[in-house]
N, C-alpha and C positions, 0 to 999 in steps of 0.2 A: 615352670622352673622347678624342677626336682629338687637339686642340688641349693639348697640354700647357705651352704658351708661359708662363700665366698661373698655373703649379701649381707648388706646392712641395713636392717627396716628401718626407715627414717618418717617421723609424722609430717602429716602438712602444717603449718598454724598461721590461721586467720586473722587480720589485724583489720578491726571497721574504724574507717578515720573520721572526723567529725562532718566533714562534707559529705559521707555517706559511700565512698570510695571502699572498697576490698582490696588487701594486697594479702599475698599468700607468700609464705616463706616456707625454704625447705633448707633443712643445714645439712652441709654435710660433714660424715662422721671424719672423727681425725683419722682411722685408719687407711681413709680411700682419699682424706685431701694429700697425706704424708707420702699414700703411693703415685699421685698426680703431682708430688711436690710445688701444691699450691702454698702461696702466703698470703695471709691476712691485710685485706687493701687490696689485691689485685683485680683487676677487673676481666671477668669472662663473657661472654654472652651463651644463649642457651637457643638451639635450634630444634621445632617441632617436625620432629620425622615422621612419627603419627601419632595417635589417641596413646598408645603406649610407650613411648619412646622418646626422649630428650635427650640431645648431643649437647656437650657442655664445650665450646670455644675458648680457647684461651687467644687472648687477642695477640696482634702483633708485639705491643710495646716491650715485651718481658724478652729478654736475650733465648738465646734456643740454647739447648744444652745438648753437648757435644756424647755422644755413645750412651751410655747409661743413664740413670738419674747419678747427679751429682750430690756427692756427701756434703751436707753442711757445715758449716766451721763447726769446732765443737766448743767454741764458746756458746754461739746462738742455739744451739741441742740446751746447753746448761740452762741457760734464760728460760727458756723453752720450758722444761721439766720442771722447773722449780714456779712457772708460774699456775702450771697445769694442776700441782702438789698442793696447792694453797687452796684452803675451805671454804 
């Protein structure tokens, strides 16, 4: 990958539970959920294509959106920024 203009390096991070169980977590950034216009709660699943590669599934349940990504109201942008803004 040359071009890393359009990439967002994201860490892993490890959670050991007391049973002795691993779960790994990866977040993703807000500028690549805003362009998959995910929401917070929605459920995807993730498909191994290979050792390098995961496909992110967005399930059936969520309505399809019709040509473009659809603009958000701009009340829910406002909620939105102002909860982002806070320290």
């Amino acid at each position: 990958m040359k071009d890393l203009e359009n990439h967002y390096v994201t860490r892993l991070q490890g959670i050991r539970r007391r049973g002795g169980t691993v779960q790994v977590y990866a977040n993703i950034p807000l500028p690549s959920a805003s362009a998959l216009d995910l929401e917070s709660g929605e459920t995807v699943t993730w498909k191994v294509l290979d050792r390098t590669h995961l496909l992110l599934v967005r399930l059936p349940e969520r309505k399809q959106l019709k040509g473009e990504a659809a603009l958000q109201p701009a009340v829910r942008k406002r909620a939105r920024r102002a909860r982002e803004q806070r320290p």
